[in-house]
PASEKE-366674 format. One record per atom (N, C-alpha, C, O, CB): residue in one letter; atom name; z, y, x. Coordinates in steps of 0.02 Angstrom, whole numbers, plus 50000, padded with zeros to 5 digits. Glycine has a CB too. Layout:
+------+------+-------+-------+-------+
: resn : name :    c3 :    c2 :    c1 :
+------+------+-------+-------+-------+
:    A :   CA :     Z :     Y :     X :
...
+------+------+-------+-------+-------+
END
This chain:
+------+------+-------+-------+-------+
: resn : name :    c3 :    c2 :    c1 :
+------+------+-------+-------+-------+
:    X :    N : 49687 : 48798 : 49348 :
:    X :   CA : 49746 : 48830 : 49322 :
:    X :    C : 49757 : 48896 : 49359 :
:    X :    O : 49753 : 48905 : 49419 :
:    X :   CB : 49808 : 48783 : 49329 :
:    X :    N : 49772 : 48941 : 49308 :
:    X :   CA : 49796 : 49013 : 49353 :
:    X :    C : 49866 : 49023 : 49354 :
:    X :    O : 49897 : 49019 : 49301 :
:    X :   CB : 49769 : 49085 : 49322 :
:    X :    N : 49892 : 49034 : 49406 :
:    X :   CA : 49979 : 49058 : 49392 :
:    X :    C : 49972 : 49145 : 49452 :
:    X :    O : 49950 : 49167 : 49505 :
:    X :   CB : 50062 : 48966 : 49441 :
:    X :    N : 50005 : 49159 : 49397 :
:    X :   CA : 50016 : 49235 : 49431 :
:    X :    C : 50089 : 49267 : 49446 :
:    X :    O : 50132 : 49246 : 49408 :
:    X :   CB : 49983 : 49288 : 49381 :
:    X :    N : 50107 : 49306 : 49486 :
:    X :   CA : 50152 : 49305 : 49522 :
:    X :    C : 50168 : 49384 : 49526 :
:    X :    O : 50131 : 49427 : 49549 :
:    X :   CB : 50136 : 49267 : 49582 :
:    X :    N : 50216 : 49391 : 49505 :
:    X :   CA : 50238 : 49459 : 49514 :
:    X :    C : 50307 : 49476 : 49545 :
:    X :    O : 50363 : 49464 : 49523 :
:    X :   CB : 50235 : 49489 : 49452 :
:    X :    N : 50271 : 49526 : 49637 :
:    X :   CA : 50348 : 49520 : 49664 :
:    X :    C : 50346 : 49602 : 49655 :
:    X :    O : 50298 : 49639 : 49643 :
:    X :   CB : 50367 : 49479 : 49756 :
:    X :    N : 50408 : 49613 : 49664 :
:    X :   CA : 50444 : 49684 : 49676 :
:    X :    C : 50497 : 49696 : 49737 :
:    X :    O : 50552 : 49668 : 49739 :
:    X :   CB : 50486 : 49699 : 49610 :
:    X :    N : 50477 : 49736 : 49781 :
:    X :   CA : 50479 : 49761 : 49829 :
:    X :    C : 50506 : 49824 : 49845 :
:    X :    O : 50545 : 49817 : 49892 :
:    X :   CB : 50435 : 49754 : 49841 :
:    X :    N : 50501 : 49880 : 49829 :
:    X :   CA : 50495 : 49949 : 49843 :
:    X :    C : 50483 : 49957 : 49928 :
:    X :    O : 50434 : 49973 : 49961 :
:    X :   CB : 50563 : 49988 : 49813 :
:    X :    N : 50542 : 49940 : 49943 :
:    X :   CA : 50534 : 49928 : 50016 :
:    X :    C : 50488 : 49912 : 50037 :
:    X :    O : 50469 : 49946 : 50085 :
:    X :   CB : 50564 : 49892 : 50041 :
:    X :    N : 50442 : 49853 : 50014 :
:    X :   CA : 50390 : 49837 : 50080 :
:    X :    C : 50320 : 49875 : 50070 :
:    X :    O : 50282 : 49874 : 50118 :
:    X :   CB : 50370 : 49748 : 50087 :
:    X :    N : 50298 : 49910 : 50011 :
:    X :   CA : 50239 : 49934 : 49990 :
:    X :    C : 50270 : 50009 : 50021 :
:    X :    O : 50221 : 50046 : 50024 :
:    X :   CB : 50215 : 49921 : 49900 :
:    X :    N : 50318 : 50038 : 50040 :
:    X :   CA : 50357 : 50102 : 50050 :
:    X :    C : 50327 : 50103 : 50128 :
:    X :    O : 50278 : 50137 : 50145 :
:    X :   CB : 50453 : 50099 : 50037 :
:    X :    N : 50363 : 50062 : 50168 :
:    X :   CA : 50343 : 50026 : 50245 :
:    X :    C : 50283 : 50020 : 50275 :
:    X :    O : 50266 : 50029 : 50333 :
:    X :   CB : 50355 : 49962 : 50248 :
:    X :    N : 50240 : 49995 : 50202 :
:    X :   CA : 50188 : 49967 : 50218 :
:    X :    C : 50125 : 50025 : 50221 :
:    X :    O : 50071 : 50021 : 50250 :
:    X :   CB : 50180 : 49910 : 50170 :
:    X :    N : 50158 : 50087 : 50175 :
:    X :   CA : 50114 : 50140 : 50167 :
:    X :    C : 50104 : 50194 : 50217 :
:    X :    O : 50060 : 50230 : 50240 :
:    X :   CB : 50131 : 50169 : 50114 :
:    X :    N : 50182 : 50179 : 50227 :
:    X :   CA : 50219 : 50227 : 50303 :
:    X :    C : 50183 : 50198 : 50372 :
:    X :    O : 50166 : 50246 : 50406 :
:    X :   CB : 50325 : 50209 : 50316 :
:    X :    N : 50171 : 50155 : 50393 :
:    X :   CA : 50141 : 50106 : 50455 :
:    X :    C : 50052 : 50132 : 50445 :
:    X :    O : 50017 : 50144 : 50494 :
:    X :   CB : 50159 : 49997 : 50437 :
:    X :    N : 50033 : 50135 : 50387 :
:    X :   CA : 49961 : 50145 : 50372 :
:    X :    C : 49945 : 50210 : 50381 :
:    X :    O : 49895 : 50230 : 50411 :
:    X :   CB : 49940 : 50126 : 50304 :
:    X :    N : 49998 : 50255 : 50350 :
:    X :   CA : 49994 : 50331 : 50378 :
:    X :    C : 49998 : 50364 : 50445 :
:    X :    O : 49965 : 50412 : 50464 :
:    X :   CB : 50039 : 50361 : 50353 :
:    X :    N : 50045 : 50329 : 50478 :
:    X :   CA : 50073 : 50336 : 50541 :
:    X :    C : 50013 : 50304 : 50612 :
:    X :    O : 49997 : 50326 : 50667 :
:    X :   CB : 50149 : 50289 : 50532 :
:    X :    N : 49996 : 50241 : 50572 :
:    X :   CA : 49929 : 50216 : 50620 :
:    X :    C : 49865 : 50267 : 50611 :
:    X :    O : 49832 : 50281 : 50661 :
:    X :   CB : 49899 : 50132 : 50595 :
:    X :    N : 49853 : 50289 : 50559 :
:    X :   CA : 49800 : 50339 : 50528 :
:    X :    C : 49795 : 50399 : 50591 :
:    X :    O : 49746 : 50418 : 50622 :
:    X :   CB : 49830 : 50375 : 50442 :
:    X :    N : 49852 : 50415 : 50595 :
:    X :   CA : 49868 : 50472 : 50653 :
:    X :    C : 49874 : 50476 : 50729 :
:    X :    O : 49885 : 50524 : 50766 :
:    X :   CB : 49920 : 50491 : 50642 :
:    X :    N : 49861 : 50405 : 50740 :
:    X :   CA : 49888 : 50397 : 50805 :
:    X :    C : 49834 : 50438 : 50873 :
:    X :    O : 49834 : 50447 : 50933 :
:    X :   CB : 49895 : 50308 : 50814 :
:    X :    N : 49803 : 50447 : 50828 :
:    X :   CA : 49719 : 50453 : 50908 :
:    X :    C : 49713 : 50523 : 50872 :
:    X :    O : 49659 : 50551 : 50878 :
:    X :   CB : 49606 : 50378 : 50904 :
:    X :    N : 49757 : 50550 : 50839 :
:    X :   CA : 49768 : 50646 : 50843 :
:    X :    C : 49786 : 50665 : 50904 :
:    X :    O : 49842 : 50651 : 50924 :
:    X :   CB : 49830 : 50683 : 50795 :
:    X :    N : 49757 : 50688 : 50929 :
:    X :   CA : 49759 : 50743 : 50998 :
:    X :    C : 49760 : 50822 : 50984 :
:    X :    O : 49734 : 50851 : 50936 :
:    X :   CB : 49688 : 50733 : 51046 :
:    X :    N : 49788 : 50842 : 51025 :
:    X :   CA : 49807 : 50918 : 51007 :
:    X :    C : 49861 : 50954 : 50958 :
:    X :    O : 49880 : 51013 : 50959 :
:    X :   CB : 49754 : 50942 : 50984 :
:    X :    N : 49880 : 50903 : 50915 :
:    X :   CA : 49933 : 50921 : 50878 :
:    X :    C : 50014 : 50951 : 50885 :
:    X :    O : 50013 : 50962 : 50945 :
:    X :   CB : 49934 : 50875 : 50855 :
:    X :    N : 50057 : 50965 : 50871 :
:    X :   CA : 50112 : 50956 : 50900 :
:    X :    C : 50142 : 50936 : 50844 :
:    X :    O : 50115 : 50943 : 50789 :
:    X :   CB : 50139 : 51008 : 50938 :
:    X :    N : 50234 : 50893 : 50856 :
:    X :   CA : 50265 : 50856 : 50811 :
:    X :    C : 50274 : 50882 : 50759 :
:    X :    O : 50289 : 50848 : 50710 :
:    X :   CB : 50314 : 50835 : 50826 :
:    X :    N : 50268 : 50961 : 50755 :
:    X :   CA : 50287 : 50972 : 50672 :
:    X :    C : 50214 : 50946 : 50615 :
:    X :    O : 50214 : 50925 : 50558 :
:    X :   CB : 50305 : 51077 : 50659 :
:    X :    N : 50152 : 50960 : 50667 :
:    X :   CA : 50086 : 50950 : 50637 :
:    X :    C : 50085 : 50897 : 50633 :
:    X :    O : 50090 : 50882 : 50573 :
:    X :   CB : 50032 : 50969 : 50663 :
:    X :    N : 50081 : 50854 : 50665 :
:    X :   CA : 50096 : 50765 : 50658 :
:    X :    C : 50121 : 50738 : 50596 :
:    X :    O : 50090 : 50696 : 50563 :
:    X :   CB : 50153 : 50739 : 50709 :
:    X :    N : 50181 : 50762 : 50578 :
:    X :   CA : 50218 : 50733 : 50530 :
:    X :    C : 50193 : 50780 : 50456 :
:    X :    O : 50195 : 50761 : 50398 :
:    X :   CB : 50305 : 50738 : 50553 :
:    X :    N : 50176 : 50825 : 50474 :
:    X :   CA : 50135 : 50866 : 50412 :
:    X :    C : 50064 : 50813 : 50371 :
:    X :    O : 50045 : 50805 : 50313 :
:    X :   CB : 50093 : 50949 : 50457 :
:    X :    N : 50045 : 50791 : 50426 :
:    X :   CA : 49976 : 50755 : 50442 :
:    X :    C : 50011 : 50680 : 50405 :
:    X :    O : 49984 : 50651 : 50358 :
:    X :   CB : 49947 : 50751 : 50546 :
:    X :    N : 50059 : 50664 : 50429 :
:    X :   CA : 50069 : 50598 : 50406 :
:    X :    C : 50098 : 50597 : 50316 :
:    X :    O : 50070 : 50568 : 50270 :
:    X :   CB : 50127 : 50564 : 50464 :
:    X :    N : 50142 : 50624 : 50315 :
:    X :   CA : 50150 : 50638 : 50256 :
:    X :    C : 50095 : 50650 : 50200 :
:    X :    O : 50085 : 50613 : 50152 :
:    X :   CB : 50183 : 50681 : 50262 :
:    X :    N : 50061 : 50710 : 50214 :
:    X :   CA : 49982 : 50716 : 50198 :
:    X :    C : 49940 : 50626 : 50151 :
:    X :    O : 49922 : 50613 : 50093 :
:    X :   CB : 49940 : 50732 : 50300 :
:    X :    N : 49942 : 50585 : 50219 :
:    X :   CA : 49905 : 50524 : 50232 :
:    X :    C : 49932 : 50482 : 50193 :
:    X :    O : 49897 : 50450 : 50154 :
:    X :   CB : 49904 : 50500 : 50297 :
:    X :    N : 50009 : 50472 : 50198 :
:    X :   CA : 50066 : 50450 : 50136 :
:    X :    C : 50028 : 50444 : 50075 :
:    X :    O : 49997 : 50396 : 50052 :
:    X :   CB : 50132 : 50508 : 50121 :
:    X :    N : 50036 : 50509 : 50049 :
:    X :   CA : 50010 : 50540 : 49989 :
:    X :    C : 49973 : 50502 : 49965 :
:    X :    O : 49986 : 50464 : 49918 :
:    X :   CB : 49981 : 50596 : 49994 :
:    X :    N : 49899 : 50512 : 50007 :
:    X :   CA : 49840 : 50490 : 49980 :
:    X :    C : 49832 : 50411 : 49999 :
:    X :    O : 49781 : 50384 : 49980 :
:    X :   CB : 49782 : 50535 : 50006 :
:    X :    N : 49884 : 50370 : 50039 :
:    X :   CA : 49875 : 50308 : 50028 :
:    X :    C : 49900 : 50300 : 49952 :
:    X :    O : 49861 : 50278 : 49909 :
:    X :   CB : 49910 : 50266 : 50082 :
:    X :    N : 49967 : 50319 : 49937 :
:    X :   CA : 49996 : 50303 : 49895 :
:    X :    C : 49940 : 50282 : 49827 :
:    X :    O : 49930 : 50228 : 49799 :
:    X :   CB : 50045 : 50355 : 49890 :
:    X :    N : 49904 : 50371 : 49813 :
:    X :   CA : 49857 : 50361 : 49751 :
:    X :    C : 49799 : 50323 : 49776 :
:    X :    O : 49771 : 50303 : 49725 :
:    X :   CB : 49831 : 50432 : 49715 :
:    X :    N : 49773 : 50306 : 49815 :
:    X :   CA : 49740 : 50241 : 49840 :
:    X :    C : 49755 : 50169 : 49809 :
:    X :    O : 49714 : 50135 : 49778 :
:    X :   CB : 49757 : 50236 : 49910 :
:    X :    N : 49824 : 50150 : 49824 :
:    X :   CA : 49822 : 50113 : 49827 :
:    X :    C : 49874 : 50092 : 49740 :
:    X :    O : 49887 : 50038 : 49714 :
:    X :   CB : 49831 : 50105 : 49898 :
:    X :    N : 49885 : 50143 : 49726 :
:    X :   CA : 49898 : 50132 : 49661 :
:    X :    C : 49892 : 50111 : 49603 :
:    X :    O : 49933 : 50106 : 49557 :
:    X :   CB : 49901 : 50150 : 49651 :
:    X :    N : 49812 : 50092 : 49609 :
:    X :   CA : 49769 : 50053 : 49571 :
:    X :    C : 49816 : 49968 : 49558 :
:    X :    O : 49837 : 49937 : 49509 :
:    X :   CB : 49687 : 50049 : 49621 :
:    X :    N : 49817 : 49958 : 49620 :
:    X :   CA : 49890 : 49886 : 49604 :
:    X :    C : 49937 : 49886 : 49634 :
:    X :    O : 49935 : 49847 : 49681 :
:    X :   CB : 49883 : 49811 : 49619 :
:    X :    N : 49996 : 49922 : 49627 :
:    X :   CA : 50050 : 49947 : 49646 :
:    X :    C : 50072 : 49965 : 49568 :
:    X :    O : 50024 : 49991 : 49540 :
:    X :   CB : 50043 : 50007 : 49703 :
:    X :    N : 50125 : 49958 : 49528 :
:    X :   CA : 50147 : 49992 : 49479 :
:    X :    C : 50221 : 50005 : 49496 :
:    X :    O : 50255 : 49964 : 49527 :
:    X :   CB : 50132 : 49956 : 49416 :
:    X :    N : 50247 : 50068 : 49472 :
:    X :   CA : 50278 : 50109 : 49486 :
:    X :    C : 50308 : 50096 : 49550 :
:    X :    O : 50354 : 50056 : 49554 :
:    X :   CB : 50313 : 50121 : 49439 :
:    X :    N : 50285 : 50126 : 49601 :
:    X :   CA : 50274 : 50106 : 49684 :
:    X :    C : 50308 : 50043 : 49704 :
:    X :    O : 50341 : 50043 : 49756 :
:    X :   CB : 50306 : 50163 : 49736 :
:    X :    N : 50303 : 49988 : 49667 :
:    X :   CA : 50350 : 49923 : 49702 :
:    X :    C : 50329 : 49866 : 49662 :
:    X :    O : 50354 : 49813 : 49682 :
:    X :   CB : 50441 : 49930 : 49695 :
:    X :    N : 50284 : 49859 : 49602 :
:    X :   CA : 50269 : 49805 : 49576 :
:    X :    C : 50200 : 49788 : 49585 :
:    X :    O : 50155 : 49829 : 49578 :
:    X :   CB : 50287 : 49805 : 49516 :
:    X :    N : 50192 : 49719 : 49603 :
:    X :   CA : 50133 : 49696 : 49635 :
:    X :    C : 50121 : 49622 : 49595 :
:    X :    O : 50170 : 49589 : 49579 :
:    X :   CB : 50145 : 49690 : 49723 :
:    X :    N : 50057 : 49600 : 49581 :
:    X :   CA : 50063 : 49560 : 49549 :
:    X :    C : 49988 : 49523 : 49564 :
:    X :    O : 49930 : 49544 : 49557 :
:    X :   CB : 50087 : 49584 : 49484 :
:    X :    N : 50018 : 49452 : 49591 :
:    X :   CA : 49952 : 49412 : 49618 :
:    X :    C : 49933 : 49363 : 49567 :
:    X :    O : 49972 : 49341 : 49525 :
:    X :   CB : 49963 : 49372 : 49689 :
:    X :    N : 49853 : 49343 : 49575 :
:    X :   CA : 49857 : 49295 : 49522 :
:    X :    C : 49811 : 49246 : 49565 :
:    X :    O : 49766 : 49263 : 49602 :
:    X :   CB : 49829 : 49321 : 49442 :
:    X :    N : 49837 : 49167 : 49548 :
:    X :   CA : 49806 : 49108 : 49591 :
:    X :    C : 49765 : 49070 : 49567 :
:    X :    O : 49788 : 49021 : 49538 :
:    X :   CB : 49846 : 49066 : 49614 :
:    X :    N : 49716 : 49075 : 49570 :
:    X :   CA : 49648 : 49020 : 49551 :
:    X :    C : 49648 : 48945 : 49592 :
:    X :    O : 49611 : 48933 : 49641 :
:    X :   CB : 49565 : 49061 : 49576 :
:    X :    N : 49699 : 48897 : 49561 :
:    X :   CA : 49714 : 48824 : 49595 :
:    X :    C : 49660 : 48797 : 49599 :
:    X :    O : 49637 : 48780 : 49653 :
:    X :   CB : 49759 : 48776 : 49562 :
:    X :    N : 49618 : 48784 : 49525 :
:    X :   CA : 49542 : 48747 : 49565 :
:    X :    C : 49496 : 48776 : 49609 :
:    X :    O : 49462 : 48737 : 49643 :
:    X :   CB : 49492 : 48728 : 49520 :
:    X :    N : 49487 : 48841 : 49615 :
:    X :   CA : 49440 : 48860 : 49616 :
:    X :    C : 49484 : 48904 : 49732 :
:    X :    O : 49452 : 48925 : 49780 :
:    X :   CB : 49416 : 48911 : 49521 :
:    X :    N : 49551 : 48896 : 49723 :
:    X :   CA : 49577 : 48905 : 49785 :
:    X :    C : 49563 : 48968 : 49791 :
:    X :    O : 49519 : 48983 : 49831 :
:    X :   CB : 49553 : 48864 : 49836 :
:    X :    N : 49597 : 49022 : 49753 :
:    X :   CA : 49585 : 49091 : 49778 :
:    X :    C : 49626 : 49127 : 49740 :
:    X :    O : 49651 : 49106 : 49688 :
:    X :   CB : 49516 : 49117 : 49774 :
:    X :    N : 49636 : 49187 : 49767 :
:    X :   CA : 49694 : 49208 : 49745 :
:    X :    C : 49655 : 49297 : 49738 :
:    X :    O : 49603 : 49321 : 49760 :
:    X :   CB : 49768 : 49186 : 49807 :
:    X :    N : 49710 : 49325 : 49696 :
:    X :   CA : 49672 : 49416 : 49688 :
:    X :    C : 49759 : 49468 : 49662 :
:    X :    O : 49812 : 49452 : 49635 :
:    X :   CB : 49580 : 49420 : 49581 :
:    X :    N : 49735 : 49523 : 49687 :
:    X :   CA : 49790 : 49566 : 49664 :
:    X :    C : 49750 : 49562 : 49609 :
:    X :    O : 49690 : 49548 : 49606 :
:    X :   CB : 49814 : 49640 : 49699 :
:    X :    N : 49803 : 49582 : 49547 :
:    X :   CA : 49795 : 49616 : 49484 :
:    X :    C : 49811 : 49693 : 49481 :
:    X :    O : 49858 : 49722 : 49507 :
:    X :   CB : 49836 : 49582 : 49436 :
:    X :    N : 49742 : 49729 : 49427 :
:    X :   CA : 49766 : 49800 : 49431 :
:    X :    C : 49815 : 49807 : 49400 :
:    X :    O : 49820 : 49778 : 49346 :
:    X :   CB : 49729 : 49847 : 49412 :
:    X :    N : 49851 : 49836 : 49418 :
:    X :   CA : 49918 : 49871 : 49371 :
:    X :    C : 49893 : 49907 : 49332 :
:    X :    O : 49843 : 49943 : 49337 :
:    X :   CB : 49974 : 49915 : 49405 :
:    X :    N : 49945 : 49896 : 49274 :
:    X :   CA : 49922 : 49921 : 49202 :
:    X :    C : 49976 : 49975 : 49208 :
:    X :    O : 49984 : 50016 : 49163 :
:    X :   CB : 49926 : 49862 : 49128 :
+------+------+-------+-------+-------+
END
């Protein structure tokens, strides 16, 4: 049996993009804070269209569960 699951968030895929950008940057040396945050924002960006493939309109996420088979998968957003 498959059951699929669709949560909405904004918040945590927002957080979650921000932490990924922000870790992305951390081992920049030489920068200073205005470049930093130029840099992170930047990284934002391109997680965002990254990861947009299953993300629909930045907060809907939608899993689907394979009970016999015990596995689970994002679905692409349509």
């Amino acid at each position: 049996m498959h059951v699929k699951i669709t949560m909405k968030n904004p918040d945590c895929v927002f957080e979650a993009i921000s932490r990924a950008a922000v870790d992305s940057v951390s081992d920049a040396y030489g920068l200073n804070e205005e470049e930093i945050q130029e840099l992170i924002k930047s990284r934002q960006k391109e997680i965002e269209e990254q990861v947009s493939k299953w993300v629909k309109y930045g907060e809907y996420i939608t899993i689907e569960i394979d009970t016999v088979r015990e596995t689970a998968r994002v679905i692409p957003a349509i």
